[in-house]
N, C-alpha and C positions, 0 to 999 in steps of 0.2 A: 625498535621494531616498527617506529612509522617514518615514513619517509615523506616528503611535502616536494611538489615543485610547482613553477606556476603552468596554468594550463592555457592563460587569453585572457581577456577582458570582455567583463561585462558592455554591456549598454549604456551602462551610466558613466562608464570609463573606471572601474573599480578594478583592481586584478584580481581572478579566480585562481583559484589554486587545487592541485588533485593529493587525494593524500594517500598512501596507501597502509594498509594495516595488516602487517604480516604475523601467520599465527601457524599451530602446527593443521596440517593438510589445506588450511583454505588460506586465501588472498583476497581483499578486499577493497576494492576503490571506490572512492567518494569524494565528492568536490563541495566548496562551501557556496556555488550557485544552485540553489532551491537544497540545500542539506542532501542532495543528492547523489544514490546508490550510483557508480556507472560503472560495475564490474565484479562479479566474483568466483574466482578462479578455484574450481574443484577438482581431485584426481578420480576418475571415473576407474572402470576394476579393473586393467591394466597399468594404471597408473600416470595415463594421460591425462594432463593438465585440460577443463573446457572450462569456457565459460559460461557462466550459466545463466548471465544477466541481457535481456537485449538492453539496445542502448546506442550511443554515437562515438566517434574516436575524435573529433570535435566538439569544442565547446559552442562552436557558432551554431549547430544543428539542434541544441539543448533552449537557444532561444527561440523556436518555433518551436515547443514540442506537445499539440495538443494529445499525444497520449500519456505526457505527461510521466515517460519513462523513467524510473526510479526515483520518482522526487517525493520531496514533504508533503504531504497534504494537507492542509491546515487556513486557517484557523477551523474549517468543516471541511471534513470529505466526506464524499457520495452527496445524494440528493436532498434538497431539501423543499417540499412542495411550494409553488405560489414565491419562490421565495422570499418566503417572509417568516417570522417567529415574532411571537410575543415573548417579553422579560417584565414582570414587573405591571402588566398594565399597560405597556408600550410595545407597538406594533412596529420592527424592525425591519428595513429593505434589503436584503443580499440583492447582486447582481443576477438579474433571469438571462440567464447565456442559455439555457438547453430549453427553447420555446417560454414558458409564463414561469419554469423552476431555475433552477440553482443546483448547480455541478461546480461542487471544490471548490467552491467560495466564491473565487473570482481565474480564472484561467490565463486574464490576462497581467494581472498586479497581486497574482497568491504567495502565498511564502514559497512558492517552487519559483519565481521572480526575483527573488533578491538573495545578494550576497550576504550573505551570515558571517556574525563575528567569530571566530576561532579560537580556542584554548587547546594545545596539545596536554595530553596525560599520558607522557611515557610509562609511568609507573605502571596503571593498568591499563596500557596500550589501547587505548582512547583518544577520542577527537570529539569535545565537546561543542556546540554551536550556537548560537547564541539570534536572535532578531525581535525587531518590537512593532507593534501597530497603535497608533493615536487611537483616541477614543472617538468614535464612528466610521472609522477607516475601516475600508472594506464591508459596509453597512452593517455591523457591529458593534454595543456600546464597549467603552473600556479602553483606558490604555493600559495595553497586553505585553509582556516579556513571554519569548517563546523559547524554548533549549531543544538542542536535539545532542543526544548523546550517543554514539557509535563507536563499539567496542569489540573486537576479538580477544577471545579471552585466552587463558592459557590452555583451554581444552578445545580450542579449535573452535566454538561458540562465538556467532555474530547477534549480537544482542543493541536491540536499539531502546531508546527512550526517548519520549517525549511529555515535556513541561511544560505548563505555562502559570502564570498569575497575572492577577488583572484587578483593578482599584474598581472595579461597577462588576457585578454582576452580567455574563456572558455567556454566548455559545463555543463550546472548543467541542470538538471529534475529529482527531488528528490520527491518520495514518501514513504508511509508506508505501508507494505505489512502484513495486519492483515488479518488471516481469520476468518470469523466469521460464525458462525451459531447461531441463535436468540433461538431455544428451546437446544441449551448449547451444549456444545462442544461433548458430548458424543451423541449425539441425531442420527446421522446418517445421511443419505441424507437427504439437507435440500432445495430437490426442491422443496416443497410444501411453498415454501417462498414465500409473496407475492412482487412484486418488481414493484416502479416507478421511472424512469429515470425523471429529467425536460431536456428531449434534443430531439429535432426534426429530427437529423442529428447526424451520426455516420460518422465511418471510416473503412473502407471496407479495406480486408488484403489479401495480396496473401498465396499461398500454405506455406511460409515459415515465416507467420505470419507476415508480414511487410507491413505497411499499404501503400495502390498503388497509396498516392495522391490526390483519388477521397475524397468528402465529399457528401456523400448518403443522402437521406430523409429514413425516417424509417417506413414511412407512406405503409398499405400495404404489410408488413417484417414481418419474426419473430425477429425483434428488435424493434418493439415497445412497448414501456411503457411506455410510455404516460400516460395510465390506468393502474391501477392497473393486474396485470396477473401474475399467478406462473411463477416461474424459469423454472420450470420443462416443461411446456405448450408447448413450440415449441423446445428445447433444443435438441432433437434427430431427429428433423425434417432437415438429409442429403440431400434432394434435394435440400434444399438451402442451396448454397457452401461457405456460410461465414458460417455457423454451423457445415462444414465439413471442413474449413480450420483449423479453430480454434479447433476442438474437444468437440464444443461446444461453450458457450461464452469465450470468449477472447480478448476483441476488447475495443477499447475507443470511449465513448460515446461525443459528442460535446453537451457542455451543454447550455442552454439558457442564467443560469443565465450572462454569459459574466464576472464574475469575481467579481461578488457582493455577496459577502459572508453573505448578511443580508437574500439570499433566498434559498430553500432550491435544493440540487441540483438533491439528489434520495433520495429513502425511503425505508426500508425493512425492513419484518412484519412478522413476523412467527404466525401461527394461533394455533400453541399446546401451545407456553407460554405464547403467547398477547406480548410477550416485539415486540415493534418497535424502529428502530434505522435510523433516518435524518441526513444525511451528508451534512455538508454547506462547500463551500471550495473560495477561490479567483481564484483557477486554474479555462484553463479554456476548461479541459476536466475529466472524470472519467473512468481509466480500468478496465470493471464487468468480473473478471476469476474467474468460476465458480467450480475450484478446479478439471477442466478436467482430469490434469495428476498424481493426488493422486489414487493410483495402489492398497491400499491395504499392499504395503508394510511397510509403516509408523505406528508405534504404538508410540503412545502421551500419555496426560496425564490419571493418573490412568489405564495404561495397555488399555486403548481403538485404536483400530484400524480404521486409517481414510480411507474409501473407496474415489472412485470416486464421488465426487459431495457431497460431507459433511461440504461443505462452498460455502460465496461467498465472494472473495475479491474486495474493494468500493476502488482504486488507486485514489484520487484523483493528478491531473500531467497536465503537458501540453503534447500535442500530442506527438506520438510514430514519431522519426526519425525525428521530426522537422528540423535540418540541412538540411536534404539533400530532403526536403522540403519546397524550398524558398519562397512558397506564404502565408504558417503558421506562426503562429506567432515566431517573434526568440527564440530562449534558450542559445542565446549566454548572456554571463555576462561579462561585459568590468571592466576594472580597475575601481575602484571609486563607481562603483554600488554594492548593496546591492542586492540580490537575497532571494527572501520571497516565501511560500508558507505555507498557511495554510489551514487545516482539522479540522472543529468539528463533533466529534458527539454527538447526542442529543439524550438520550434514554429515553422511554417513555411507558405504557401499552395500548396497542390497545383499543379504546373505538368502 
């Protein structure tokens, strides 16, 4: 059920390879540069095949990609203030790329940068992956082993994971940065998507997108989703300064489930193709970025042009900046621990 072939060559002169992972109704492609999503193919309620991933038909357009299109996130995704963290008594330097913080670790040498070691599991038609970081690499202590696992299961379920272990004590909050749009990648804006959070309580972000601490009710907001409501519905609505901090959505949802991956955590429903797709995750937050700062100037796959707001990325993660937020949950990983996170999605035709 997986097929491999090569796709180009890295940077370094390494060959990339695309894998594909066939399952009943969905299709799935991924490549072992940056553990990266670049496709998945769903039948909308005729039974035409879209894709639902934006993305490149190129591997060369994957090595510029600051939106950073399907790829690993890791060793931190999202922000991390000043960036800096203390471990230990020890004040650490990540790379400041977004003014004085830190976006996704490092944008230009992140695990979305390197080619990953591979293990095929025909058995449970999986594609394991494998990479490592020296200790201070990417201004992080620890020499870190990372895995990412990628699986369609027998029920048509794309289910990811992500590991790591590390000899010193560290930061990991590792996600998967897919965007998706449900009526296919070519479709356009896809605020007419219907979207429900299960989270009561969000995280409110200053001017420089860095969450200030507080844990909000959403009750009342244009953040709630609770109920069913387009994307689109309150999205431009700047009087309210979390819609103007962010440029829209931007922000992590705190979710109910508490890290029970058997419920579901959000849901989003395009009404042009019926396909809906449920995120279940054990984290125990999700970033809804609403593809704010795609300009226009991106041309993806089949020569189509992604404007502003022609996805929505579902992050599933633990909260943004947790270190330097002592009352959240930690994200520190000590020697001897295992660091897990996992993402399904479940796709489905809207009844």
């Amino acid at each position: 059920m997986i097929t491999s072939e090569l796709f180009g060559t890295a940077p370094c002169g390494t060959s990339v390879h695309r894998y594909t992972l066939n399952g009943p109704e969905i299709c799935v492609r991924i490549m072992d540069y940056g553990a990266t999503v670049l496709g998945i193919d769903v039948p909308d309620i005729p039974g035409n095949v879209r894709d639902v991933v934006l993305g490149f038909d190129k591997l060369e357009d994957y090595f510029d990609n600051p939106a950073c299109f399907g790829a690993t996130i890791g060793p931190v995704a999202n922000r991390t203030a000043g960036a800096t963290i203390t471990i230990d008594g020890t004040d650490w330097h990540m790379p400041a790329n977004e003014g004085v913080n830190n976006l996704h670790s490092d944008l230009e040498h992140g695990l979305h940068k390197r080619v990953w070691d591979v293990e095929l599991d025909e058995t449970h038609n999986a594609v394991r992956m494998t990479t490592s970081l020296k200790d201070g690499e990417l201004g992080l202590p620890g020499n870190r082993t990372f895995t990412a696992v990628f699986t369609v299961t027998r029920t048509g379920v794309f289910r990811i994971e992500y590991g790591c272990e590390s000899d010193r004590a560290t930061y990991v909050s590792m996600t998967n940065h897919t965007y998706f749009n449900l009526a296919g990648h070519n479709a356009g804006m896809d605020c007419e998507h219907f979207f429900v959070a299960n989270a009561a309580h969000y995280l409110p972000i200053n001017e420089q997108n860095i969450p200030t601490g507080e844990i909000a009710p959403v009750k009342d907001t244009p953040m709630d989703f609770t109920t069913p409501k387009t994307v689109g519905q309150d999205i431009s609505n700047y009087d309210f300064v979390q819609l103007k901090n962010g440029n829209g959505y931007d922000h992590n949802w705190v979710l109910n489930t508490k890290g029970d991956i058997s419920q579901v955590a959000a849901k989003l429903t395009s009404p042009e193709s019926g396909i809906t797709l449920e995120v279940y995750t054990n984290e125990p937050g999700v970033q809804v970025y609403t593809g704010n700062f795609l300009d226009g100037t991106v041309t993806g796959k089949k020569g189509i042009v992604y404007n502003q707001r022609a996805s929505v990325c579902l992050e599933t993660q633990h909260y943004p900046d947790s270190p330097n937020k002592p009352q959240w949950p930690s994200v520190i990983l000590e020697p001897g621990q295992t660091y897990n996170s996992e993402c399904i999605f479940k796709f489905s035709i809207a009844k």
